[in-house]
C-alpha positions in Angstrom: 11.9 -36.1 -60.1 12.3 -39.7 -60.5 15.7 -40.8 -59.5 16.3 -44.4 -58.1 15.1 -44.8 -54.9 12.1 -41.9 -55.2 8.4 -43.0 -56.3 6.7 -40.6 -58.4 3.5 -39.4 -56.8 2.1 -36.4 -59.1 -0.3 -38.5 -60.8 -2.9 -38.7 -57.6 -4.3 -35.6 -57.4 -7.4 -35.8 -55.2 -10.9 -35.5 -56.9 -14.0 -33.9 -55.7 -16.9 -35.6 -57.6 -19.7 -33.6 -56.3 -17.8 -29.7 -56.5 -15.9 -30.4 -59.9 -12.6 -30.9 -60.8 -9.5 -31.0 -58.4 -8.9 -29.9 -54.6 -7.1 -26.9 -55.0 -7.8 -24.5 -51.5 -8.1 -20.6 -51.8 -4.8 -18.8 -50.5 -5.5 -17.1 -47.3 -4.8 -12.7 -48.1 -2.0 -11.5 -45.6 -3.2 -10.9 -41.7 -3.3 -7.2 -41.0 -1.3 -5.3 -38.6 -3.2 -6.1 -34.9 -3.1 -2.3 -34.4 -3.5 0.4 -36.9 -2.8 3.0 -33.5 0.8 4.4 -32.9 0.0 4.4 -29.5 2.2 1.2 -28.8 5.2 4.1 -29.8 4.7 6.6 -27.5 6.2 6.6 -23.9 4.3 5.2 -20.8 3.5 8.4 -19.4 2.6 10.1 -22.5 -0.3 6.3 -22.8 -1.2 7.3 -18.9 -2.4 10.4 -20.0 -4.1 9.0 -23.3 -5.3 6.2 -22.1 -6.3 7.2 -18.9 -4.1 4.3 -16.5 -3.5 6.5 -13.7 -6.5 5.1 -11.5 -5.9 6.3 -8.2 -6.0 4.5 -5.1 -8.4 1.6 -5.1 -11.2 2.3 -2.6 -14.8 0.3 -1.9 -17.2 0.5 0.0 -17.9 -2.1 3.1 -20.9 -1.8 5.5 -21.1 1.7 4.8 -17.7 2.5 5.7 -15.3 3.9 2.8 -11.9 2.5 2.9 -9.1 3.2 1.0 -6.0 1.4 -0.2 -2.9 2.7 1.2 1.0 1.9 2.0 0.0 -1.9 2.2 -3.0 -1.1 3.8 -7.2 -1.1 4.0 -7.6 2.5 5.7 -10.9 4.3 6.7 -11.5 7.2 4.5 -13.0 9.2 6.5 -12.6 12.7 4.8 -13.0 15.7 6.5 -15.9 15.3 9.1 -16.8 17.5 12.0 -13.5 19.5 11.1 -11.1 16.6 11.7 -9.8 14.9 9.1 -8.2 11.3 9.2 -4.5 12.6 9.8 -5.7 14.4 12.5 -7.8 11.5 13.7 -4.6 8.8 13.8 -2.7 11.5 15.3 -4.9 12.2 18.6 -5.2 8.5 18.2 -1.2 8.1 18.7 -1.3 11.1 21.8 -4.4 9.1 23.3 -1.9 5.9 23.6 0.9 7.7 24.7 -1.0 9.2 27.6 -2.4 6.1 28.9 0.8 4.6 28.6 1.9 7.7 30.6 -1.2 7.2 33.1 -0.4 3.8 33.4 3.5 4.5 34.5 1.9 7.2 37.3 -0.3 4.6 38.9 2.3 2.3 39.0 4.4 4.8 40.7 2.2 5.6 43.0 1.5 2.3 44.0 5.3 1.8 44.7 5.4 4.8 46.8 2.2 3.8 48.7 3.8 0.2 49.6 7.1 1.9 50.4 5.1 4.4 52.8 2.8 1.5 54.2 6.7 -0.4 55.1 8.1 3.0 56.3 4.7 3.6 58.5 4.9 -0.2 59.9 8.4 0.4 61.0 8.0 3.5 62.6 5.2 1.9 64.8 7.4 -0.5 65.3 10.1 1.6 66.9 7.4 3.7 68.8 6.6 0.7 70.5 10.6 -0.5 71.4 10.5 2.9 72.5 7.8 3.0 74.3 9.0 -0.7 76.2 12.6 0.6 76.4 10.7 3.9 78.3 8.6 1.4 80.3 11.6 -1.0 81.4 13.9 2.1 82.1 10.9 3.8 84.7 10.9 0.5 86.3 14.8 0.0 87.3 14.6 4.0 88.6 
């Protein structure tokens, strides 16, 4: 290669004094495939199974109490105790609400119809006594 312009370089060929003759590095041999496993081939289903990725819900332990991860959500796990199990639980949970929000109404009620009685009672006495005046004041013209 030596063409106006170019320099010719191939005479400096590195030496190394102390391990013989030229520089010249070993080729590296070919990587090998990262995975000998067809695995990477087979559907993700058919890997759950093989692999074992279906873990479940994730669930630890806190304090004693089991919770369990669900619908967004850190939930008691409270399994089956006493013969309630934790569907049942939130359930009379929901009913328990509902009925003080029910008892709740009633009083409220009742205290409505107790004012409304207290003004109907107070009027009354108050017309007893007209009465009675109008009574008086008539007995006295006679």
């Amino acid at each position: 290669m030596s063409g106006e312009g170019s320099i010719d370089l191939s005479f400096i060929r590195p030496k190394m004094p102390l391990f013989g003759s030229t520089f010249s590095p070993k080729k590296t041999p070919p990587r090998k495939s990262a995975s000998l496993s067809n695995l990477h081939n087979l559907d993700r289903s058919t890997r759950e199974v093989e692999l074992g990725l279906d873990y479940g819900t994730p669930t630890m332990n806190l304090a004693g109490q089991s919770l369990k991860f669900e619908n967004g959500q850190w939930i008691a796990e409270t399994g089956i105790s006493g013969g309630m199990d934790r569907r049942e639980a939130q359930r009379l949970r929901r009913r328990n609400q509902q009925l003080e929000e029910e008892n709740n109404l009633l009083r409220l009620k009742v205290d409505i119809l107790l004012d409304m009685l207290s003004e109907t009672t107070a009027k009354s006495h108050l017309m007893e006594k007209e009465l009675d005046e109008l009574k008086s004041v008539s007995r006295r013209r006679k």
